[in-house]
C-alpha positions in Angstrom: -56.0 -44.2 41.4 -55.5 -42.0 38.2 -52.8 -41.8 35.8 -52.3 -37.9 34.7 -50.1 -36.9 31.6 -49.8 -33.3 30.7 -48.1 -32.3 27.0 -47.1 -28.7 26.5 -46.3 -28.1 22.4 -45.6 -24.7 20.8 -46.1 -24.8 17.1 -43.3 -23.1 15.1 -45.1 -21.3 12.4 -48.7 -19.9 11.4 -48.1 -22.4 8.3 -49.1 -25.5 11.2 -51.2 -24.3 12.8 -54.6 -24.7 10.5 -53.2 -28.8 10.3 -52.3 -28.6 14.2 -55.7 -27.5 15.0 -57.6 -29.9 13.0 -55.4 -33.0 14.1 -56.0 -31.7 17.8 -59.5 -31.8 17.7 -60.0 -35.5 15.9 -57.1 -35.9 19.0 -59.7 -34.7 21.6 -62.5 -36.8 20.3 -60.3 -40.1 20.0 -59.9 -39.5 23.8 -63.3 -38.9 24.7 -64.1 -42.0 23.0 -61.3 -44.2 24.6 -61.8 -47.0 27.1 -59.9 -45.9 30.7 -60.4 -41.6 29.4 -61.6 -40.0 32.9 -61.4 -36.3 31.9 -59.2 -33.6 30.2 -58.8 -30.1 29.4 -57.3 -28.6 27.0 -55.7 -24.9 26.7 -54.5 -22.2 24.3 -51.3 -19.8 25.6 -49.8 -16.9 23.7 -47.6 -17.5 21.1 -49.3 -20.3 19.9 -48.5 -23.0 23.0 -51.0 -25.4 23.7 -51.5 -27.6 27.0 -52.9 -30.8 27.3 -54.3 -32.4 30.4 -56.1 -35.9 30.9 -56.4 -38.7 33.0 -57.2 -42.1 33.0 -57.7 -44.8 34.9 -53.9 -46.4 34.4 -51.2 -45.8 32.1 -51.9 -48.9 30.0 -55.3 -46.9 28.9 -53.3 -43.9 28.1 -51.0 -45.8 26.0 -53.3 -48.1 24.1 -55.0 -44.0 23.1 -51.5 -42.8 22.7 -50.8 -45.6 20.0 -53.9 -45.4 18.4 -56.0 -43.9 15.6 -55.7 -40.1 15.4 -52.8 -39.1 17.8 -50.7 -42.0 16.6 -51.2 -40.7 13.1 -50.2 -36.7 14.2 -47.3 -37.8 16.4 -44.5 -37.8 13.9 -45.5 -34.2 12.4 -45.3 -33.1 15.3 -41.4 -32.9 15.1 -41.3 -30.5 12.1 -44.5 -28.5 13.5 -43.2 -27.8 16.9 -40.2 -25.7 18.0 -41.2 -26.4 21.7 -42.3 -30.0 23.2 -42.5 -31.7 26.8 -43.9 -34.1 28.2 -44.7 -35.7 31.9 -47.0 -38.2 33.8 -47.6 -39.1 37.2 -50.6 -41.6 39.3 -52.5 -40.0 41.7 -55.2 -41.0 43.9 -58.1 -39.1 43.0 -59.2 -38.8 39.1 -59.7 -35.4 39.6 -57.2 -33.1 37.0 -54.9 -30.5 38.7 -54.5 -26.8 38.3 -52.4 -25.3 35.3 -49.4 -24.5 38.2 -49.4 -27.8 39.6 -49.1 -29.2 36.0 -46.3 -26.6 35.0 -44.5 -27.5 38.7 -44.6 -31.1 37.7 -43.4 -30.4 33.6 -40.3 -28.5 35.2 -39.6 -30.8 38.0 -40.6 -34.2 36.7 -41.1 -33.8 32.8 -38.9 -34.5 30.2 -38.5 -32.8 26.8 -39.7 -34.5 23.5 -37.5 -34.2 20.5 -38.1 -31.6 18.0 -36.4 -30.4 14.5 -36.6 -26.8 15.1 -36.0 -26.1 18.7 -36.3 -22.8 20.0 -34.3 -21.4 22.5 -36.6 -22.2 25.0 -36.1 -26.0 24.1 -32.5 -25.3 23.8 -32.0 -24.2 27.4 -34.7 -27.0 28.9 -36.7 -23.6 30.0 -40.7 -25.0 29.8 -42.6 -21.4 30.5 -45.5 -21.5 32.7 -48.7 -21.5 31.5 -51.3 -18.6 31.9 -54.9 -18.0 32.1 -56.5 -18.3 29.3 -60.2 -17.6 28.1 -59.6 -20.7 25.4 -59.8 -23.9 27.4 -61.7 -26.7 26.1 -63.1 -29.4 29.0 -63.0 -32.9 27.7 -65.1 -35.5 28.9 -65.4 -39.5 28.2 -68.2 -40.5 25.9 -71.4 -41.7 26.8 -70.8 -45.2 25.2 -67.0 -46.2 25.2 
């Protein structure tokens, strides 16, 4: 059994992004380094909208990571940075991580939006746009010695 979340943020303004990038990546390693991590991937859309996909082995793993170090610290910026937010999580059987569709399928039908000050129209209308292909993914993968 596996626990999947997938976030989907769209940061507002050129003036977050060099802070959004830099908090993503210490982010990504806190993961990596996390007891219950499994796997993740990470991805860069147009219009400066990034996905998030990991698993772990059970939601209490997620949330202990979640409430932690790094992406405890970033979480409340995020409000101001972002014009576009959602969030959703689901168990599965098998750790492995889903496609991109299956994750957007899931965010429209499943997710639920995350506040934010500024929202876009987007936000305002509950419209999450699907993700595409992208040449900037980043594969995560748990530490060696976690």
């Amino acid at each position: 059994m596996a626990f999947i979340s997938i976030t989907r943020l769209r940061v507002r303004s050129f003036l977050y992004l060099p802070q959004f990038l830099w908090q993503a990546s210490k982010s990504s390693r806190q993961a990596e380094r996390s007891p219950g991590f499994l796997g993740g991937r990470l991805m860069r859309n147009p219009k400066n909208t990034f996905w998030t996909m990991t698993a772990w082995t059970d939601d209490a793993a997620m949330s202990a990571y979640r409430i932690a170090g790094a992406h405890s610290t970033v979480m409340p910026k995020l409000r101001s940075w972002c014009d576009e937010a959602s969030v959703t999580h689901w168990n599965q059987e098998s750790p492995e991580l889903p496609s991109w569709q299956e994750a957007h399928r899931r965010m429209v039908g499943e997710g639920r939006l995350s506040k934010v000050n500024h929202p876009s129209p987007n936000q305002v209308l509950s419209q999450i746009p699907a993700p595409t292909a992208s040449p900037v993914e980043q594969v995560l993968k748990p530490a060696e010695n976690h």
